[in-house]
C-alpha positions in Angstrom: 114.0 106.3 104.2 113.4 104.0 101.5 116.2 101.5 100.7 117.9 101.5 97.1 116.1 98.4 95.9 112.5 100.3 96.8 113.4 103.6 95.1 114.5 101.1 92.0 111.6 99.3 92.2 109.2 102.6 92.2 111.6 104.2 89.0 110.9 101.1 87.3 106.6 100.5 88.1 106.5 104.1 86.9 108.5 103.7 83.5 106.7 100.9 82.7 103.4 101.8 84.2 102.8 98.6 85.9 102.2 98.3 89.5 102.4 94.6 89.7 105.8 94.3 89.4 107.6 92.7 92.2 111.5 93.5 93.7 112.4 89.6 92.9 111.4 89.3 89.1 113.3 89.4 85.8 112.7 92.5 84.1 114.8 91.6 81.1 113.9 87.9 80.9 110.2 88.3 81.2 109.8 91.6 79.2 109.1 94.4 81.9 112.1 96.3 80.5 113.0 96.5 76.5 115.7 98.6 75.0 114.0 102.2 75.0 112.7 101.9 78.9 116.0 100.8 80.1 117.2 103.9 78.5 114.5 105.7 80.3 115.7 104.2 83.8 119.0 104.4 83.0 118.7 108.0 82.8 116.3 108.5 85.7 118.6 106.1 88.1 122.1 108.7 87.1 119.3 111.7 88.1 118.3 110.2 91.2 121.4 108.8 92.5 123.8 111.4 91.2 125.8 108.8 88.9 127.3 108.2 85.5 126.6 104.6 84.6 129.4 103.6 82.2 128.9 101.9 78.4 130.7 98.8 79.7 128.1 98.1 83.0 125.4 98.3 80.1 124.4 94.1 80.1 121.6 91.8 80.3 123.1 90.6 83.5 123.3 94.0 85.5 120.1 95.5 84.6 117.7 91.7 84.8 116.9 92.2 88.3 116.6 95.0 90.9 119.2 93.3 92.9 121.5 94.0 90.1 120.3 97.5 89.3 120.9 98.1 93.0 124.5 96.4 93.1 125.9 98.7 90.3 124.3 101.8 92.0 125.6 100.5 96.0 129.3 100.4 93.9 129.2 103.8 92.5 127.7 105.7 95.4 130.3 104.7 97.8 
């Protein structure tokens, strides 16, 4: 089974359609991710993981790395 940081990581290459991407970088900071695809995973992460992510946990500093992503989601699953 694939840990949450690698299903994050494959939701993410696929939105953005690069491959390259690696689990330690800044998808925010170094412009992976911009407003409409973390819309896109935002939606695709509630789908997978069976969540509601709330207005509030919507900031640069929960959704820069996949770390983050995956700290929110390791929260709500619980």
């Amino acid at each position: 089974m694939k840990t949450i940081e690698e299903q994050i990581l494959k939701i993410v290459k696929s939105i953005t359609q690069n491959e390259t991407i690696e689990i330690n970088q800044n998808l925010l900071d170094e412009g992976i991710l911009d407003s409409l695809t973390t819309i896109e995973l935002i939606a695709k992460l509630e789908e997978q993981f069976k969540i509601n992510i709330e207005n509030d946990e919507l900031n640069h500093e929960n959704f820069n790395t996949i770390s983050s992503i995956s700290s929110i989601i390791k929260k709500k699953i619980r």
